[in-house]
N, C-alpha and C positions, 0 to 999 in steps of 0.2 A: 501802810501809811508811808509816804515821802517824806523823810527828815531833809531841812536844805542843811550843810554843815557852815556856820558861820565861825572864820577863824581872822587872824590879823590882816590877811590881805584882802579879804570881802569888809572887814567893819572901819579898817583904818586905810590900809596904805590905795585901795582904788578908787574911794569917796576923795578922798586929799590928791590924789593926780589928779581928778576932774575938773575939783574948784581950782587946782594951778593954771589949768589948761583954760578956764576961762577967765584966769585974774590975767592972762597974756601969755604967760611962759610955753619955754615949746616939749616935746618930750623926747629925751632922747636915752636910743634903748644901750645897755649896759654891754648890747651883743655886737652893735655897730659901732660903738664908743671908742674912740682915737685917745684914750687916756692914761697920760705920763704916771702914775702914781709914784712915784721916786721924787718928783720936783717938788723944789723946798721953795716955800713962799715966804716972803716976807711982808 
């Protein structure tokens, strides 16, 4: 018998990029990401 394994990134986190993706937003991957994580915002 085939078990599918369902975990956090099959129930929550790829349901919720989808609907982002179609409320407008764009996706951008973590691997291409140009991002400062040091800069302090105010």
């Amino acid at each position: 018998m085939l078990y599918k394994q369902f975990n956090e990134d099959t129930r929550v986190k790829i349901p919720a990029t989808f609907q982002l993706l179609r409320l407008g937003y764009n996706y951008q991957s973590m691997s291409d990401a140009d991002i400062d994580f040091n800069r302090v915002t105010r």
